[in-house]
VEXDREN-2710 file (C-alpha; in Angstrom, 1 decimal):
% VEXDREN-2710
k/r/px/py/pz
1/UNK/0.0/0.0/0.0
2/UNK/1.3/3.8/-0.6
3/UNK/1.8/6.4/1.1
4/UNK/-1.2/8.0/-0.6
5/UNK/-3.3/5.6/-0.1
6/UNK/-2.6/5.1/3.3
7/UNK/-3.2/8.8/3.9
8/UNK/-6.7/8.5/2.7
9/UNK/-6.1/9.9/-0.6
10/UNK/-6.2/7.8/-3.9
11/UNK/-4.2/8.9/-7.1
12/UNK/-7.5/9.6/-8.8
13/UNK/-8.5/11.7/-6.0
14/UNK/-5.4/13.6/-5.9
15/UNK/-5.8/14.2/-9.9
16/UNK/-9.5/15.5/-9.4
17/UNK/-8.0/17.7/-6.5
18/UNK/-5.4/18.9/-8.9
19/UNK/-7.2/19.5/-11.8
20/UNK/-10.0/21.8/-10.0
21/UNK/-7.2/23.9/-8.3
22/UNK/-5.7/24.1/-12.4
23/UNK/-8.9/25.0/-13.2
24/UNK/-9.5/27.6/-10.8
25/UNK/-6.2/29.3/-11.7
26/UNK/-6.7/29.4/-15.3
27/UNK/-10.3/31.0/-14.5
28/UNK/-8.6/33.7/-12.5
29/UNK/-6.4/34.4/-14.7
30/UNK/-8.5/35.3/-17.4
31/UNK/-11.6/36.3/-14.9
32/UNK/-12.8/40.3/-16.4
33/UNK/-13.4/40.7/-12.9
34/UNK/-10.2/39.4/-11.4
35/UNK/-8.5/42.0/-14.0
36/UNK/-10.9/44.5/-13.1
37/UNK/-10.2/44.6/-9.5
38/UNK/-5.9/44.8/-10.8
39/UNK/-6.8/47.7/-13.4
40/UNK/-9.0/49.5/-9.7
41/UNK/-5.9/49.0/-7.6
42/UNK/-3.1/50.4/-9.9
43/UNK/-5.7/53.5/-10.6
44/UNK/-6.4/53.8/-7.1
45/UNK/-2.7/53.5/-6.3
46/UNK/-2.1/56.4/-9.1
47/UNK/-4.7/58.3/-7.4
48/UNK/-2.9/58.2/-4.1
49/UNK/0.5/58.8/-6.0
50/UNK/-1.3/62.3/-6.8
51/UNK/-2.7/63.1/-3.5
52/UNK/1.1/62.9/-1.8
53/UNK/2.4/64.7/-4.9
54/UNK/-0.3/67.6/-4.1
55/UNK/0.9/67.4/-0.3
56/UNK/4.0/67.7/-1.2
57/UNK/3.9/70.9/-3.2
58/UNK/2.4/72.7/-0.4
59/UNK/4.8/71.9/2.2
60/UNK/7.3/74.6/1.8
61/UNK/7.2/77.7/4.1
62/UNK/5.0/80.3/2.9
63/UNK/6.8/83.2/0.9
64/UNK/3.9/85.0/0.2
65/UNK/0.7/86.3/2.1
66/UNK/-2.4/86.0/0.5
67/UNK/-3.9/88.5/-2.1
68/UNK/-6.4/89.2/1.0
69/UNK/-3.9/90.2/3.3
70/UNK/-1.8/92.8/0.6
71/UNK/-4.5/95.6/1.9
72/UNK/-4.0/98.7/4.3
73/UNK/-1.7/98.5/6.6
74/UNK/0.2/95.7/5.3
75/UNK/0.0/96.8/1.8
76/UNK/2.3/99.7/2.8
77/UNK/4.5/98.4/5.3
78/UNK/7.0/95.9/3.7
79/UNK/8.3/94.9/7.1
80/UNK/5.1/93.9/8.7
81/UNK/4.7/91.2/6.0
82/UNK/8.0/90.0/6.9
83/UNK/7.1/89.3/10.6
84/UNK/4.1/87.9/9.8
85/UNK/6.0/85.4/7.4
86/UNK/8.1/84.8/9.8
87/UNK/5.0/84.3/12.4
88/UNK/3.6/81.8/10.2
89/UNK/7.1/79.5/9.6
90/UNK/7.5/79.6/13.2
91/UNK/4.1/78.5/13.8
92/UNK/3.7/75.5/11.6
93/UNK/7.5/74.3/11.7
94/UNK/6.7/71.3/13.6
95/UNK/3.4/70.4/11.3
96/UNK/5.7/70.9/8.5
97/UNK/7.9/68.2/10.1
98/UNK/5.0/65.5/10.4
99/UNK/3.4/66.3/6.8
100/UNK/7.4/65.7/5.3
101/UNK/7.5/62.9/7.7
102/UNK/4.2/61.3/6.4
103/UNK/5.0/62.0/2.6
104/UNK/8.0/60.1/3.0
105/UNK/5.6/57.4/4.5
106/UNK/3.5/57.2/2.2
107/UNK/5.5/57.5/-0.8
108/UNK/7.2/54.2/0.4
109/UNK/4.0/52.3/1.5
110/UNK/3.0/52.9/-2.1
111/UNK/6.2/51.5/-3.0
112/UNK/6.0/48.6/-1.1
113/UNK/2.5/47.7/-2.0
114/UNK/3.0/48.1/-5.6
115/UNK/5.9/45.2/-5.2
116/UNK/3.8/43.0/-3.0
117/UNK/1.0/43.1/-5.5
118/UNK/3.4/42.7/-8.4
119/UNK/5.2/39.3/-6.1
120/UNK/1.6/38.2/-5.6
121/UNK/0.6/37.8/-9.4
122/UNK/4.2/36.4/-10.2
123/UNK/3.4/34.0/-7.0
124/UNK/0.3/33.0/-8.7
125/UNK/1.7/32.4/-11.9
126/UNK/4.6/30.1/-10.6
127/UNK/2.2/28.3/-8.5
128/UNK/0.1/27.8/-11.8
129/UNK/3.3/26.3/-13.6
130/UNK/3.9/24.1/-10.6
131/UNK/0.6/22.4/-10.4
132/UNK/0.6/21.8/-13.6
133/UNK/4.4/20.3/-13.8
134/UNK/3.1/17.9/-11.1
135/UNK/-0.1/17.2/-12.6
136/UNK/2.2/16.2/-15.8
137/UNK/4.3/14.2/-13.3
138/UNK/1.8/12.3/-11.7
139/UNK/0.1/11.6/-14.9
140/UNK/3.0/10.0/-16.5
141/UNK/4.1/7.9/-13.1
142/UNK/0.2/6.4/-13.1
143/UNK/1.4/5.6/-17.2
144/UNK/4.7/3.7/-16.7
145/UNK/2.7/2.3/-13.3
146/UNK/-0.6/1.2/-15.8
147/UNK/1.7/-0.1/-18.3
148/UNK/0.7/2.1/-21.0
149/UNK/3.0/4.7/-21.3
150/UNK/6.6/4.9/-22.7
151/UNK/9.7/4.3/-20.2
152/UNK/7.8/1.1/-17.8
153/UNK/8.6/0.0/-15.3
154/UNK/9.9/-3.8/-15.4
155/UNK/9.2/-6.0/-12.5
END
């Protein structure tokens, strides 16, 4: 008796296992939905690229007042703007230092989730290839077992 057999498992068995699991693969691979949801996470992952992008154009120190404030007194007093400038860096140096801080955070959780999804699909597709390599394997062993194939086994 084998080891399969023994286990509770016949070679049939294991082949029907095999070729559903195959099957399943194949269907996911070429599933419109499966690609859907791939096509919605690189967008949504562009998206977010954006958003930090946009973040990180406004974190430098403000040069400038707004239009609002260029009125009477400040419109005339040069030095005034420059203490108020001054005012504002002060101010929001330390939120300055967390935004950076979380740019830099998520520019490399987008990094690192673009290569996890892009090791998951390769994961898939090697996983795919070895199934089917064993499926291959255990078809021609059951063969040269059988009697029927090329390559038998001689008692």
């Amino acid at each position: 008796m084998s080891d399969i057999t023994m286990a509770g498992l016949t070679p049939e068995e294991i082949d029907l296992k095999i070729d559903a699991v195959l099957k399943e693969l194949v269907e996911d691979q070429g599933d419109p939905l499966n690609k859907a949801l791939q096509n919605d996470i690189a967008l949504r992952s562009y998206h977010v690229e954006g958003l930090v992008n946009e973040a990180a154009q406004c974190f430098p120190a403000r040069t400038v007042l707004p239009a609002r404030m260029n009125r009477f007194p400040l419109k005339y007093f040069g030095f005034l703007h420059r203490i108020i400038l001054r005012g504002y860096e002060l101010l929001f140096r330390e939120q300055r230092g967390v935004n950076l801080a979380l740019i830099k955070a998520l520019r490399e959780t987008m990094a690192m989730n673009r290569q996890l999804n892009e090791q998951v699909i390769a994961g898939q597709q090697k996983l795919a290839l070895a199934l089917r390599e064993q499926h291959h394997m255990l078809v021609e062993l059951r063969r040269r077992m059988e009697g029927t194939g090329p390559g038998r086994v001689q008692d």
